[in-house]
C-alpha positions in Angstrom: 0.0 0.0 0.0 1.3 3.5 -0.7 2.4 5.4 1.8 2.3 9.2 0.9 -1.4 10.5 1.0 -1.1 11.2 -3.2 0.0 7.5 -3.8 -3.4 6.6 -1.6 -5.7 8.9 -3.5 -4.7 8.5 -7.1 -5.2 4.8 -8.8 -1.3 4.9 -11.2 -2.4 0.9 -12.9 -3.8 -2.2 -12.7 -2.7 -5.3 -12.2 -5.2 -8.2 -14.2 -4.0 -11.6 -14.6 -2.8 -11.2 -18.7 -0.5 -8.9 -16.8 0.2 -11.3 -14.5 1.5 -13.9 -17.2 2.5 -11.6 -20.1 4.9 -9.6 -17.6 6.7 -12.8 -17.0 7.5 -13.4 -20.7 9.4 -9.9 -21.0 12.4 -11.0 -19.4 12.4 -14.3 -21.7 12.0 -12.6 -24.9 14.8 -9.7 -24.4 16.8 -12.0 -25.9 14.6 -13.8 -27.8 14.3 -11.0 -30.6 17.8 -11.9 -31.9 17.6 -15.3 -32.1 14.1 -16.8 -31.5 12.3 -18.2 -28.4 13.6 -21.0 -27.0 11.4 -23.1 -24.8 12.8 -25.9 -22.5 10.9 -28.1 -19.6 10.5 -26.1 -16.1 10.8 -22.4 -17.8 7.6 -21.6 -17.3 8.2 -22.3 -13.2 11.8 -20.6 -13.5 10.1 -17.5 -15.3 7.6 -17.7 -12.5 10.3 -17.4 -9.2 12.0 -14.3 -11.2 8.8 -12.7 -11.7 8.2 -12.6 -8.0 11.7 -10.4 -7.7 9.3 -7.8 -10.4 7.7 -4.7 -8.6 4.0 -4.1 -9.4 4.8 -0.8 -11.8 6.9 -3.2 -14.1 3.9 -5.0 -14.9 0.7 -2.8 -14.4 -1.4 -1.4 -17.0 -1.5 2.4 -16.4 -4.1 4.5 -16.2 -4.8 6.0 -19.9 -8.6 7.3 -19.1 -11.4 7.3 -16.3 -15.0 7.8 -16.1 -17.3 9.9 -13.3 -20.4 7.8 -12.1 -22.9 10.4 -13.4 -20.9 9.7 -17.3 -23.3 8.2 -19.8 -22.2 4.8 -20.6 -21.8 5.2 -24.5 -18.9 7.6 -23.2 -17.6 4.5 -21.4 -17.8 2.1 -24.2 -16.2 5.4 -26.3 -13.0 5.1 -23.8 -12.6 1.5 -23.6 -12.5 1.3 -27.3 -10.4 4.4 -27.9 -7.7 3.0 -25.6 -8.3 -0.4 -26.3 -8.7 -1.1 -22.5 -11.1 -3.9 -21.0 -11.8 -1.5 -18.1 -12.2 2.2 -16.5 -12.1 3.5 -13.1 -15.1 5.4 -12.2 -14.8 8.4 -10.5 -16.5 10.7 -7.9 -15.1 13.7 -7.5 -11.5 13.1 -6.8 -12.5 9.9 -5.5 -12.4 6.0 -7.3 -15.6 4.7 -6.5 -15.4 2.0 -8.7 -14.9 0.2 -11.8 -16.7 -0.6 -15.3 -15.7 -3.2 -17.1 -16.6 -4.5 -20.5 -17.6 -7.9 -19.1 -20.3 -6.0 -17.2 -21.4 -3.1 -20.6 -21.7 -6.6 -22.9 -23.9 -8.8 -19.8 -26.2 -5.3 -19.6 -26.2 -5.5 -23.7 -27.1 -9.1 -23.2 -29.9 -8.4 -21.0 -31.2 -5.5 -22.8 -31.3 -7.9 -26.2 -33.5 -10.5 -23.9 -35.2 -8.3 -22.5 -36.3 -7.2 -26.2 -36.9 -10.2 -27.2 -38.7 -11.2 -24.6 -41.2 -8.3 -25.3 -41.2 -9.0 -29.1 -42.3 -12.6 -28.4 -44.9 -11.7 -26.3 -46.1 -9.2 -28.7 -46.5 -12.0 -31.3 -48.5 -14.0 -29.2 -51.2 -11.3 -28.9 
């Protein structure tokens, strides 16, 4: 956890798990750009223990864009795809009060699309 009052307040990244395993693979491939990968048994558990030496800005996604709560949520789908980002923090204020991400825009887009054709169905039936 941060310690100064500004690291506290202001969200710098996030850490999701492609993070998690795609940080691991960019000390293998430094050197793989010259010659080619090279895979042998037990590198994915060796690539694993160095990762753990790895500080969490070496690996985070930063912040690119944000949303406030009271944002319409076309401007959020706008952002996401803009950035090409899976989510936003939402903000209130100066303060995160949450997140969106696209998992939860395309399940409200799912319901919205039962939800119409639940009403279309029942429409034909009258």
């Amino acid at each position: 956890m941060g310690e100064e009052q500004y690291e506290k307040r202001f969200i710098k990244g996030f850490v999701t798990p492609s993070e998690l395993v795609f940080g691991l693979s960019a000390h293998f491939l430094k050197g793989a750009q010259k010659s080619g990968p090279v895979f042998w048994e037990g590198q994915l558990e060796a690539e694993c223990m160095e990762g753990l030496k790895k500080r969490v800005r070496e690996i985070m996604v930063p912040v690119v864009a944000c949303v406030r709560e009271s944002n319409m949520l076309m401007e959020a789908v706008f952002l996401l795809n803009k950035y090409h980002i899976d989510f936003l923090p939402v903000v209130k204020r100066d303060d995160v009060v949450g997140m969106i991400h696209i998992h939860e825009i395309s399940a409200y887009i799912a319901e919205l699309a039962l939800g119409i054709q639940g009403k279309s169905k029942e429409k034909s039936k009258t």
